[in-house]
N, CA, C and O atoms as a DFTB+ gen file, in Angstrom:
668 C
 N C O
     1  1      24.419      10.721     -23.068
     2  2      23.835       9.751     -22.172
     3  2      23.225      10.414     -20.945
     4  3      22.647       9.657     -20.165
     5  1      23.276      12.011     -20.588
     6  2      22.877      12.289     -19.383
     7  2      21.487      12.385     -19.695
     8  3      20.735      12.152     -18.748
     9  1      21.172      12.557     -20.350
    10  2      19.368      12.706     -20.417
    11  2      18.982      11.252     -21.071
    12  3      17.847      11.134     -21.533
    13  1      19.855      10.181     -21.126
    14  2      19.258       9.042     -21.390
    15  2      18.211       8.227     -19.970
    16  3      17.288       7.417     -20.062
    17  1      18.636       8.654     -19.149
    18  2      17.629       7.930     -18.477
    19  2      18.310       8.040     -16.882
    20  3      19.338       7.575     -16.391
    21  1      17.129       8.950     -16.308
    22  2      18.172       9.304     -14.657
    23  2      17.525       9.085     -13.831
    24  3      17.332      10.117     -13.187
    25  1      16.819       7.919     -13.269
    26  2      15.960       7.842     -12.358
    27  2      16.440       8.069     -10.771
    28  3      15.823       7.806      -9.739
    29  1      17.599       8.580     -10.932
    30  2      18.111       8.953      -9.430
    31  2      18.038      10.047      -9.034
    32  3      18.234      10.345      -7.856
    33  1      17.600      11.244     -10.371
    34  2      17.927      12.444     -10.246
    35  2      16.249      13.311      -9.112
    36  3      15.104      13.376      -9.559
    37  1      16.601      13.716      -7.992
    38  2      15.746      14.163      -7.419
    39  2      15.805      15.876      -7.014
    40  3      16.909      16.383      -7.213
    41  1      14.808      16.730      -6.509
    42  2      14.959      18.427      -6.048
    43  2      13.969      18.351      -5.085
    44  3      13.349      17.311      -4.865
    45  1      13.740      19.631      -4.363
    46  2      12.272      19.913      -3.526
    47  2      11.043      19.939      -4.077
    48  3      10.813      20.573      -5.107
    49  1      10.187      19.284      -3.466
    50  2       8.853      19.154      -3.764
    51  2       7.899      20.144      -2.690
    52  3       7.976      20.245      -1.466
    53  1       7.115      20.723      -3.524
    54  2       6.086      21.810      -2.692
    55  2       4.650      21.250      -2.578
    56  3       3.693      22.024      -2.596
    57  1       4.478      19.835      -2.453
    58  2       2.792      18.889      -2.268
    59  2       2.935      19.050      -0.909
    60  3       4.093      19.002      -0.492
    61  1       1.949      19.251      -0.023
    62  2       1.477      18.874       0.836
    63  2       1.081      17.740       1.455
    64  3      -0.131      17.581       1.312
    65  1       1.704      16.718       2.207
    66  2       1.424      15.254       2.575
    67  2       0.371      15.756       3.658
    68  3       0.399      16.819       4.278
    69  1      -0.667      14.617       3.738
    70  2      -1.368      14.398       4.557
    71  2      -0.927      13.444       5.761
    72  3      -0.079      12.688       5.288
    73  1      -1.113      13.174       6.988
    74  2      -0.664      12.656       7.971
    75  2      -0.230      10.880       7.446
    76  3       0.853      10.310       7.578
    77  1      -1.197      10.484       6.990
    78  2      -1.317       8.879       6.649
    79  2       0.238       8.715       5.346
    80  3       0.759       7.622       5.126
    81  1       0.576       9.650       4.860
    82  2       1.623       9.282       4.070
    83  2       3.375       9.816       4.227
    84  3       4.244       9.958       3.366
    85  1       3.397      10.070       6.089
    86  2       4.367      10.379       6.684
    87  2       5.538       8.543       6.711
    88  3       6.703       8.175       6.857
    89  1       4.579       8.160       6.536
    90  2       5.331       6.351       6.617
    91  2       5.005       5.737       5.352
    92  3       3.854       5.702       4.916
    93  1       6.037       5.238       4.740
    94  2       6.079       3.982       3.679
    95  2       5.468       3.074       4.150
    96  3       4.516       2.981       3.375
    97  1       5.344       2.306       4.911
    98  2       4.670       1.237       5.524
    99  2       3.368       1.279       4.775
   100  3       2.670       2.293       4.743
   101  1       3.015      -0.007       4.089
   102  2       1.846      -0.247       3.247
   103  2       1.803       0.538       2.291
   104  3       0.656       0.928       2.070
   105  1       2.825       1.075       1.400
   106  2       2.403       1.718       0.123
   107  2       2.654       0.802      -0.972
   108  3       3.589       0.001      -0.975
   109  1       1.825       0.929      -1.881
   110  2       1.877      -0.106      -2.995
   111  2       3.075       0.387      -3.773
   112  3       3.066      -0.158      -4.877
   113  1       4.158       1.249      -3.621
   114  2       5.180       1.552      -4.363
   115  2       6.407       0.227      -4.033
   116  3       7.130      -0.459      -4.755
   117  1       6.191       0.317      -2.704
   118  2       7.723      -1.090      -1.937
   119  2       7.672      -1.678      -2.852
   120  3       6.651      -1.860      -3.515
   121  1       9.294      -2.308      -3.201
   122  2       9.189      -3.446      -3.829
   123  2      10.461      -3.087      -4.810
   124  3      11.297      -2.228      -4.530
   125  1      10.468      -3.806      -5.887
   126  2      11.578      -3.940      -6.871
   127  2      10.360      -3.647      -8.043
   128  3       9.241      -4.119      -8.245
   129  1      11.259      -2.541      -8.739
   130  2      10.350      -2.142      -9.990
   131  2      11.834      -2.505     -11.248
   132  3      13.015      -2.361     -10.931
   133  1      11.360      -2.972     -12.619
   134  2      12.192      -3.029     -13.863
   135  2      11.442      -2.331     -15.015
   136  3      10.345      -2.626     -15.488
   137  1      12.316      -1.300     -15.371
   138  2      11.942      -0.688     -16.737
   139  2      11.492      -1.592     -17.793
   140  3      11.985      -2.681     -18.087
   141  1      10.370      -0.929     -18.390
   142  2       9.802      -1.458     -19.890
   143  2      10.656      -1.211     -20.786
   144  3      10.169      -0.453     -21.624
   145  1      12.361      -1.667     -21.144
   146  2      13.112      -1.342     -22.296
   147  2      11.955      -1.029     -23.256
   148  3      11.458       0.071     -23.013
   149  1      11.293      -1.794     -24.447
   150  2      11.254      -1.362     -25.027
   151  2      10.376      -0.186     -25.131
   152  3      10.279       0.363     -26.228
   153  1       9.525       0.403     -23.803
   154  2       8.944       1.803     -24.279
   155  2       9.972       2.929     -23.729
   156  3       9.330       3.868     -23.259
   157  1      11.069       3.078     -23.664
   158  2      11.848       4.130     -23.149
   159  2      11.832       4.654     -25.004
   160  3      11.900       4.123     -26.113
   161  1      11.665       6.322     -24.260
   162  2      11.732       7.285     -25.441
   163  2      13.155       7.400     -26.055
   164  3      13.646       8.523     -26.163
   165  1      13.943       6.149     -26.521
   166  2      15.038       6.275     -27.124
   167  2      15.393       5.444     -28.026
   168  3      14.602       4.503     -27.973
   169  1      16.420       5.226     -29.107
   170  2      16.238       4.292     -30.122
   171  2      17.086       3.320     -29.297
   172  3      17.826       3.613     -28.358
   173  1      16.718       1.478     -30.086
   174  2      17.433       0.763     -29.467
   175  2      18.229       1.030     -28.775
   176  3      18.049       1.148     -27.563
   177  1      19.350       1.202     -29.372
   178  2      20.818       0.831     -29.531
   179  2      21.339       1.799     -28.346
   180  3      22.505       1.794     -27.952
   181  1      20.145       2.774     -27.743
   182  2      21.037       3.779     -26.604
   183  2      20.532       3.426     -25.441
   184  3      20.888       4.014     -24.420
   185  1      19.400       2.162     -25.403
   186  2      18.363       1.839     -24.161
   187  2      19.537       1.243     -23.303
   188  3      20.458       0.535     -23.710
   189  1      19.259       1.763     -21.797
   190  2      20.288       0.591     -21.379
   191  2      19.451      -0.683     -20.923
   192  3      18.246      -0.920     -21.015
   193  1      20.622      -1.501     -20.342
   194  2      20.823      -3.289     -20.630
   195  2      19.597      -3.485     -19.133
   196  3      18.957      -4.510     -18.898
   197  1      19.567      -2.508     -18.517
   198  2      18.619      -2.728     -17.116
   199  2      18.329      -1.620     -16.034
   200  3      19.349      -1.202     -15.485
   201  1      17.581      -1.268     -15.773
   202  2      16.900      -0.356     -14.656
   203  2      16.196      -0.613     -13.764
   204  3      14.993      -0.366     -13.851
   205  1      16.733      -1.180     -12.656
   206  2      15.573      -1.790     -11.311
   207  2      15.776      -0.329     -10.294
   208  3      16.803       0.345     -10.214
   209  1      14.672      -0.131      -9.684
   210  2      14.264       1.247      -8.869
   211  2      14.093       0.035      -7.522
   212  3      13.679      -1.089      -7.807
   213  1      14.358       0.297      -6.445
   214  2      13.502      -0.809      -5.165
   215  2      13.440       0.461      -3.905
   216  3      14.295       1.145      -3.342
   217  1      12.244       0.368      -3.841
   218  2      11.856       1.136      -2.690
   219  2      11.590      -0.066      -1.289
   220  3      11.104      -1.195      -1.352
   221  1      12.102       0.668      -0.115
   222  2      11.732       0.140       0.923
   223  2      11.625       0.891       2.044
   224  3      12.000       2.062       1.976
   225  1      11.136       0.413       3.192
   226  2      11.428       1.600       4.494
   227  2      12.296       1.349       5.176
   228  3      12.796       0.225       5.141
   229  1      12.744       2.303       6.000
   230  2      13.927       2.336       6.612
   231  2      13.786       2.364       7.981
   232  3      14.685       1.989       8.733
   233  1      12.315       2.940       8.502
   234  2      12.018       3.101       9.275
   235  2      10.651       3.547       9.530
   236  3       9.974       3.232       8.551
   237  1       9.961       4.127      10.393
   238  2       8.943       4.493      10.284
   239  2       8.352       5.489       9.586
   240  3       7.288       5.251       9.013
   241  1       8.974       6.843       9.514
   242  2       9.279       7.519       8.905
   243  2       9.915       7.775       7.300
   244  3       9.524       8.577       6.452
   245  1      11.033       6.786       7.233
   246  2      12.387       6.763       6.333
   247  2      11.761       6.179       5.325
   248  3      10.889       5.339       5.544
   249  1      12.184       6.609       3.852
   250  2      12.345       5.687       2.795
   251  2      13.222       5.838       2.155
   252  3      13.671       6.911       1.750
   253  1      13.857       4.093       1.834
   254  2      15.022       4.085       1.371
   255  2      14.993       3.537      -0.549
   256  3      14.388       2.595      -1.060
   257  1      15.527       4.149      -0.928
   258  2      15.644       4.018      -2.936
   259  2      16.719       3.635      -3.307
   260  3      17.716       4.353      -3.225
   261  1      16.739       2.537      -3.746
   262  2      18.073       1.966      -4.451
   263  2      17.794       2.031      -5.995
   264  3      16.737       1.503      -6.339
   265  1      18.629       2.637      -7.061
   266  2      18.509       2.229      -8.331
   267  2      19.732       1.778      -8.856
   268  3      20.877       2.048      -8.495
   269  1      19.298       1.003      -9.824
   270  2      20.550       0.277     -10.529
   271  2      20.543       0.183     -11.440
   272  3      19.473      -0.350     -11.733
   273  1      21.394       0.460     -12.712
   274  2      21.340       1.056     -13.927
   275  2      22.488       0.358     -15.136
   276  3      23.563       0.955     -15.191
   277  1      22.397      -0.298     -15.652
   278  2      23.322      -0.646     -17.060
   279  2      23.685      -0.381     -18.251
   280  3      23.887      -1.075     -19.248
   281  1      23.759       0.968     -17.974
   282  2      23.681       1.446     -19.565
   283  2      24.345       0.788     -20.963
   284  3      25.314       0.029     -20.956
   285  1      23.807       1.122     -21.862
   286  2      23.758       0.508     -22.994
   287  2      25.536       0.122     -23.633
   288  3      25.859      -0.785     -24.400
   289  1      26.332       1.065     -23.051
   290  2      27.776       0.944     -23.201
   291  2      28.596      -0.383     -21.925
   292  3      29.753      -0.700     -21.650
   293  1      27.300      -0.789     -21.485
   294  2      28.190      -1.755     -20.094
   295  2      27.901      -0.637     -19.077
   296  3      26.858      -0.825     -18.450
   297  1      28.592       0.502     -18.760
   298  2      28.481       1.192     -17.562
   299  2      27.955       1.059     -16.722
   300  3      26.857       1.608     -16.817
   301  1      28.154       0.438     -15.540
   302  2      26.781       0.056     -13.933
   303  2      27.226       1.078     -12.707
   304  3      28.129       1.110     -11.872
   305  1      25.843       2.070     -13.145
   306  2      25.478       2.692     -11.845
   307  2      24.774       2.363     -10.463
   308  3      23.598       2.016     -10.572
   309  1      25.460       2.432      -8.788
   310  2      24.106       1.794      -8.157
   311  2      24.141       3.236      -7.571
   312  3      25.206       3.773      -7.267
   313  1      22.572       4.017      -7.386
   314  2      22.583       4.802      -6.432
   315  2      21.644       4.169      -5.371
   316  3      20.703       3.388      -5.513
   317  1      22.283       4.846      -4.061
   318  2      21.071       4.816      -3.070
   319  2      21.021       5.975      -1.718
   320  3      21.880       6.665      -1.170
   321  1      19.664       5.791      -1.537
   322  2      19.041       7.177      -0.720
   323  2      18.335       7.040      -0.040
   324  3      17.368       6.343      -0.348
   325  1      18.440       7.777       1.590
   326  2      17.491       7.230       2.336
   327  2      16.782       9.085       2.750
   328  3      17.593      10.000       2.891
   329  1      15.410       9.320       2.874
   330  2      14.808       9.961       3.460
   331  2      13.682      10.270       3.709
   332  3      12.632       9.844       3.228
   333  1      13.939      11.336       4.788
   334  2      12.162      11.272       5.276
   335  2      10.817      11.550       4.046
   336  3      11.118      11.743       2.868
   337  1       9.644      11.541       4.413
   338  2       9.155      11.789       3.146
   339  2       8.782      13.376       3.817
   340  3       7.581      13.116       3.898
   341  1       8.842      14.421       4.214
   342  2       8.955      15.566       4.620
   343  2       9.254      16.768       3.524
   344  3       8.940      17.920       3.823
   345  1       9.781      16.516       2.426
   346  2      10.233      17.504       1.239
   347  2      11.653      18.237       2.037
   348  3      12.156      19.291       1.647
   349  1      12.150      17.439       3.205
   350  2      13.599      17.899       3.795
   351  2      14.678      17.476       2.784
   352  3      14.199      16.566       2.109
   353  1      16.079      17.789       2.354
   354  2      16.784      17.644       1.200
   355  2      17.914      16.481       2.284
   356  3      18.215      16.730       3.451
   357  1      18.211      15.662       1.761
   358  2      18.760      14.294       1.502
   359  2      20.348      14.443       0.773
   360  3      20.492      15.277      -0.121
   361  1      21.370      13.691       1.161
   362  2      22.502      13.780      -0.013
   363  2      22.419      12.099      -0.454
   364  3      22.172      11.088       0.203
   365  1      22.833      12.393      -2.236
   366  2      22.215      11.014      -2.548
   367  2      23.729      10.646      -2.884
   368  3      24.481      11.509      -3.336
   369  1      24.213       9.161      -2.621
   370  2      25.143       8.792      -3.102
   371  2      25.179       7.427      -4.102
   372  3      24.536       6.378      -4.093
   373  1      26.452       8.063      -5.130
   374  2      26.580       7.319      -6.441
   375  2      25.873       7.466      -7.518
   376  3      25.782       6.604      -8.393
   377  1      25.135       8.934      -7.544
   378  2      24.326       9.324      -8.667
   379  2      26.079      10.377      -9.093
   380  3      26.956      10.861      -8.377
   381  1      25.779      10.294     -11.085
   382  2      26.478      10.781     -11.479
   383  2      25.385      11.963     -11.229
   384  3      25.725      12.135     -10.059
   385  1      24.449      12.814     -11.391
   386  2      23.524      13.191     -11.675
   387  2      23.018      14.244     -10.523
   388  3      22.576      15.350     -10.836
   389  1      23.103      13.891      -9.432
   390  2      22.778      14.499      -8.307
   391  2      23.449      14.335      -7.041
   392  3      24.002      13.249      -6.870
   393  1      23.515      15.214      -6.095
   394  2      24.022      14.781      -4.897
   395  2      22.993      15.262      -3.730
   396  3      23.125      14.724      -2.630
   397  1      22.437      15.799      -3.825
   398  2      20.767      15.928      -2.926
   399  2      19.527      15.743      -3.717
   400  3      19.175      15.826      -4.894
   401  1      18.942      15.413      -2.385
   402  2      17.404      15.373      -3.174
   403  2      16.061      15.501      -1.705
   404  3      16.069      15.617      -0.479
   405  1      15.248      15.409      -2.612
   406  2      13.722      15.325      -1.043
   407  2      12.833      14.779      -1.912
   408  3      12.651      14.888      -3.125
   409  1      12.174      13.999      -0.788
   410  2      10.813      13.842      -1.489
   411  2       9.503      13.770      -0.540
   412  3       9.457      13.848       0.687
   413  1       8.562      13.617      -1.376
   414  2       7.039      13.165      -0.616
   415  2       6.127      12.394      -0.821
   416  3       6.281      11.821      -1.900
   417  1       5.080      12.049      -0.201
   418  2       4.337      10.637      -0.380
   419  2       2.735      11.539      -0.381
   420  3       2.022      11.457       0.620
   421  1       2.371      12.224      -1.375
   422  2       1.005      12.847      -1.071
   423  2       0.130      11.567      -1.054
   424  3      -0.815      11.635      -0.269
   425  1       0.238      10.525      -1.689
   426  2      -0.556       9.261      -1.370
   427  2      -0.082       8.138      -1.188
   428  3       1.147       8.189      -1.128
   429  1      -0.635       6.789      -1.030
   430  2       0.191       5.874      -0.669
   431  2       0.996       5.320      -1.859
   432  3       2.048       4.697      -1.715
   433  1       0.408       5.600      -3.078
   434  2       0.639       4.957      -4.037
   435  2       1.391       6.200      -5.386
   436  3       1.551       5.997      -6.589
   437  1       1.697       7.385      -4.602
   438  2       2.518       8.439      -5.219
   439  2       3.686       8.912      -4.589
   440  3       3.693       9.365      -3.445
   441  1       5.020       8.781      -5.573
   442  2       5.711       9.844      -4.534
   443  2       7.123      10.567      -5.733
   444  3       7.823      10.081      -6.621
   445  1       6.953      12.117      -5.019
   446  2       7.291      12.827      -5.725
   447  2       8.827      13.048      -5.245
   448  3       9.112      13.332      -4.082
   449  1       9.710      12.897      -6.205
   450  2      11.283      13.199      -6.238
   451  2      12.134      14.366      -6.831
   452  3      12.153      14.818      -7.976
   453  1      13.009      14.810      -5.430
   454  2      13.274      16.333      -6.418
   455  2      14.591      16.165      -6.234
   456  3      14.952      15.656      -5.173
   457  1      15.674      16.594      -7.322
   458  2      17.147      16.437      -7.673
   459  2      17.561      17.801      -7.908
   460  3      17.070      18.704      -8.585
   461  1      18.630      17.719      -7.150
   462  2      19.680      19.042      -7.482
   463  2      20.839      18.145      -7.520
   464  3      20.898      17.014      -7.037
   465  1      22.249      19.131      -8.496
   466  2      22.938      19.181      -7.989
   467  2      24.265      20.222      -8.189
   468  3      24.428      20.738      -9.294
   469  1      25.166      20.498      -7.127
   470  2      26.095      21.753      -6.624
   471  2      24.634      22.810      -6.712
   472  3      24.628      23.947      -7.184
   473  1      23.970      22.399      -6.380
   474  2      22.633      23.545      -5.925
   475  2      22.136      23.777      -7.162
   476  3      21.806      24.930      -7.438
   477  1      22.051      23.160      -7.735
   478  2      21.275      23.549      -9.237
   479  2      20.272      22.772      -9.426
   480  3      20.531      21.575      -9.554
   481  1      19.039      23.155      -9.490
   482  2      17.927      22.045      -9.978
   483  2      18.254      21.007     -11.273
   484  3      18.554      21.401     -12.400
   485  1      18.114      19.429     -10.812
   486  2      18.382      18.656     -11.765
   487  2      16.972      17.990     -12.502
   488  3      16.966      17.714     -13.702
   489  1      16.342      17.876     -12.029
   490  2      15.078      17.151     -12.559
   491  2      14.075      16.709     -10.951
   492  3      14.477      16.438      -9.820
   493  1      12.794      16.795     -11.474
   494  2      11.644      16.277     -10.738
   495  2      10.966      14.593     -11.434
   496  3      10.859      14.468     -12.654
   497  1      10.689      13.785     -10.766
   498  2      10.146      12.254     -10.924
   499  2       9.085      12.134      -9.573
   500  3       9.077      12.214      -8.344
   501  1       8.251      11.896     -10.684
   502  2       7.094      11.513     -10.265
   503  2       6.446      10.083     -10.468
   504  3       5.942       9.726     -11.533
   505  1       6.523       9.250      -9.242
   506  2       6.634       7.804      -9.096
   507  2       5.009       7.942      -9.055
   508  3       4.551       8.902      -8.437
   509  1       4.072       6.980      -9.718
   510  2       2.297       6.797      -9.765
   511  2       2.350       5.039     -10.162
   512  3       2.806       4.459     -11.148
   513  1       1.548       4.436      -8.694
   514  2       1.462       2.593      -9.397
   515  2       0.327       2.771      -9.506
   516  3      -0.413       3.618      -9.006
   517  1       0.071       1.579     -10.493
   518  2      -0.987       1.347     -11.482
   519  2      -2.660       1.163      -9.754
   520  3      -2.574       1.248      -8.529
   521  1      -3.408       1.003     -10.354
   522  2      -4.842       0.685      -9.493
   523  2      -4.050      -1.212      -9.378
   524  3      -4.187      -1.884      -8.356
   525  1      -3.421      -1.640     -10.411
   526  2      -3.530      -3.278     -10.362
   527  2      -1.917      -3.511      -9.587
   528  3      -1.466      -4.642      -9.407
   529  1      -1.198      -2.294      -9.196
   530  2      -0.166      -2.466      -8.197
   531  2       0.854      -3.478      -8.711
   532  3       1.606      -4.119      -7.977
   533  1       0.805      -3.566     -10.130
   534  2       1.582      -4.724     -10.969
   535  2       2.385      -3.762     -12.046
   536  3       3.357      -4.243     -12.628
   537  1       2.091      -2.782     -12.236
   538  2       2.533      -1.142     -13.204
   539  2       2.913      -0.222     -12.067
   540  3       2.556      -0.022     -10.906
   541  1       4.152       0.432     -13.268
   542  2       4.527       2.311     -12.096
   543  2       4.875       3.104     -13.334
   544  3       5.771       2.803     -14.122
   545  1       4.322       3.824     -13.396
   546  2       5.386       4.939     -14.388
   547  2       5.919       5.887     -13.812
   548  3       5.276       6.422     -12.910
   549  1       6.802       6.223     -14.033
   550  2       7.700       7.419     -13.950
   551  2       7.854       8.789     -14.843
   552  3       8.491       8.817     -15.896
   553  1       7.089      10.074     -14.197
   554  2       7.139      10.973     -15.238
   555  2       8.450      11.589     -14.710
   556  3       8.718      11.485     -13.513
   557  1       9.307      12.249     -15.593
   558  2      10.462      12.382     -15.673
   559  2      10.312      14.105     -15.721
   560  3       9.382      14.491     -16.430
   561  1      11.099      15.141     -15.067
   562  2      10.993      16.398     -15.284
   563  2      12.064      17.140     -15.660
   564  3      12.618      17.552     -14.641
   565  1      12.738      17.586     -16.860
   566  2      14.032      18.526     -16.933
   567  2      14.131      19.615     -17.650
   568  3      13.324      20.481     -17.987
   569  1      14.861      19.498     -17.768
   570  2      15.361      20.757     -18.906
   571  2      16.340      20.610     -19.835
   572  3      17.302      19.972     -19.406
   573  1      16.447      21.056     -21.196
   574  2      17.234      20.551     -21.962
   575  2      18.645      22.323     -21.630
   576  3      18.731      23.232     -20.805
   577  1      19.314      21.928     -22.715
   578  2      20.469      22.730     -22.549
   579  2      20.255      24.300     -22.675
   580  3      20.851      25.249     -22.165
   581  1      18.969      24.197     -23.716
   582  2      18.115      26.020     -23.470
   583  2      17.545      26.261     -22.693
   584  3      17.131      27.421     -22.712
   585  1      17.097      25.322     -21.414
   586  2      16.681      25.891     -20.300
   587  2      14.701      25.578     -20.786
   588  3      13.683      26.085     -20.315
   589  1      14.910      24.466     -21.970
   590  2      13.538      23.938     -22.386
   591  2      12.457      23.263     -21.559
   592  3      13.139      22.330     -21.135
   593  1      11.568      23.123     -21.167
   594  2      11.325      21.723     -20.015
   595  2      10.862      20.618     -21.433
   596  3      10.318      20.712     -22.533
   597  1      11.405      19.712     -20.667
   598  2      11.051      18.126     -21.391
   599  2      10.468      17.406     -20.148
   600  3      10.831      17.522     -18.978
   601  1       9.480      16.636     -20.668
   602  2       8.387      15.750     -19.509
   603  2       8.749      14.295     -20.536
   604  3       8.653      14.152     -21.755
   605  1       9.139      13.453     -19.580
   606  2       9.015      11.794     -20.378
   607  2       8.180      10.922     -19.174
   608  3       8.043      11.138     -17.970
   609  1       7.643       9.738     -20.145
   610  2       7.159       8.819     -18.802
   611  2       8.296       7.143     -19.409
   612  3       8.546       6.479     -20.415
   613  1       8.527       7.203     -18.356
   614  2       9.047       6.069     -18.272
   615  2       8.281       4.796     -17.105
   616  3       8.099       4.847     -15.888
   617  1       7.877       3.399     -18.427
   618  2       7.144       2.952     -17.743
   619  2       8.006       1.054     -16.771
   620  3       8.792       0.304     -17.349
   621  1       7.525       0.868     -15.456
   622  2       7.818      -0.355     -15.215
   623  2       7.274      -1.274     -14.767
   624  3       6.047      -1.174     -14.742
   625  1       7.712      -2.200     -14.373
   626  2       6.655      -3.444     -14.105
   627  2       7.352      -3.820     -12.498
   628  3       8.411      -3.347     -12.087
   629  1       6.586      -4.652     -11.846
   630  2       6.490      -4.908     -10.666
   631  2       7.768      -6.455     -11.008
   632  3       7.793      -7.332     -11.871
   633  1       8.659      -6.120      -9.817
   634  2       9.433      -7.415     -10.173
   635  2       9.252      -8.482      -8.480
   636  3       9.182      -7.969      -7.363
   637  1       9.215      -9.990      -8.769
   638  2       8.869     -10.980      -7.702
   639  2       7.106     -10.529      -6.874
   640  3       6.564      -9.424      -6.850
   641  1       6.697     -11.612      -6.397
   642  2       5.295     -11.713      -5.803
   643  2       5.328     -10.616      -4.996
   644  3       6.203     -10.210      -4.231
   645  1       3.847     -10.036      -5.379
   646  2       3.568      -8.767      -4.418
   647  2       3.606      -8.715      -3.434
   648  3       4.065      -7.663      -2.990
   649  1       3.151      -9.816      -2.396
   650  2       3.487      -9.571      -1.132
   651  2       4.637      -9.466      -0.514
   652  3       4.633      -8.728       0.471
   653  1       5.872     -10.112      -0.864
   654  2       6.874     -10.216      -0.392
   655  2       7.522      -8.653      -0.917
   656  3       8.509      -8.271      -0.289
   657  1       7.011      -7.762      -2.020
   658  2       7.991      -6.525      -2.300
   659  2       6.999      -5.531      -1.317
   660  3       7.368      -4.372      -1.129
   661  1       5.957      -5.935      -0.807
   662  2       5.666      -4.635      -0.256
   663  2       5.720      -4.336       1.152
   664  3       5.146      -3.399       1.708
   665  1       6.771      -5.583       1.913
   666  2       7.263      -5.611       3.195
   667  2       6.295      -5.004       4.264
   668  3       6.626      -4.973       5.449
């Protein structure tokens, strides 16, 4: 189940933000996102029962990530994380998966997530919403147990009226 699906798992990111994407404020990412069960790269029976991602700000600066997770056995994970978008490292709590992370906002409508954890690179996620701000996919970055890289996209949909998720 650890490579079933880790959208909490974040590491350092080396993009360069431009000034305008130092603040969440007005990015078409805010909001409550829910996984497309059926396109996750896994057979039924291992998809879990729900995956909501909700981005918000925390501050001017701050963005805060809540995910919440049901895996297919019952199991409910909530993680959540607040930080600057700076590529400064973060400790994330209630990820089985990670306990730091950083990220960045190279655009308003991108932002890149990096996961370690006990100092070990865990995976990179790369958050991209659709042009219609109603879609997000998630490309997923790891490594398998040979030290392989595996890339997945995991795709979601925008959950409740847009204006109200993009605060």
């Amino acid at each position: 189940m650890k490579t079933v699906f880790s959208c909490f798992v974040l590491v350092a990111a080396t993009i360069s933000a431009p000034v305008l994407s130092k603040s969440p404020h007005g990015s078409p990412l805010l909001g409550r996102w829910a996984v497309v069960k059926s396109r996750l790269p896994m057979p039924p029976a291992q998809r879990p029962k729900k995956v909501v991602i909700a981005f918000r700000p925390a501050d001017l600066a701050k963005l805060t990530m809540d995910v919440d997770i049901v895996y297919a056995n019952g199991k409910a994970v909530h993680t959540v994380s607040t930080a600057t978008l700076d590529g400064a490292s973060y400790p994330v709590k209630g990820s089985p998966e990670a306990d730091l992370y950083a990220m960045k906002m190279p655009q308003p409508d991108t932002l890149v997530l990096a996961l370690s954890m006990h100092g070990i690179p865990a995976s990179t996620r790369i958050y991209t919403v659709a042009a219609d701000h109603k879609h997000m996919t998630e490309t997923a970055v790891y490594y398998d147990k040979n030290g392989h890289p595996i890339l997945k996209t995991h795709y979601f949909t925008r959950m409740g009226p847009k204006h109200s998720d993009r605060m």
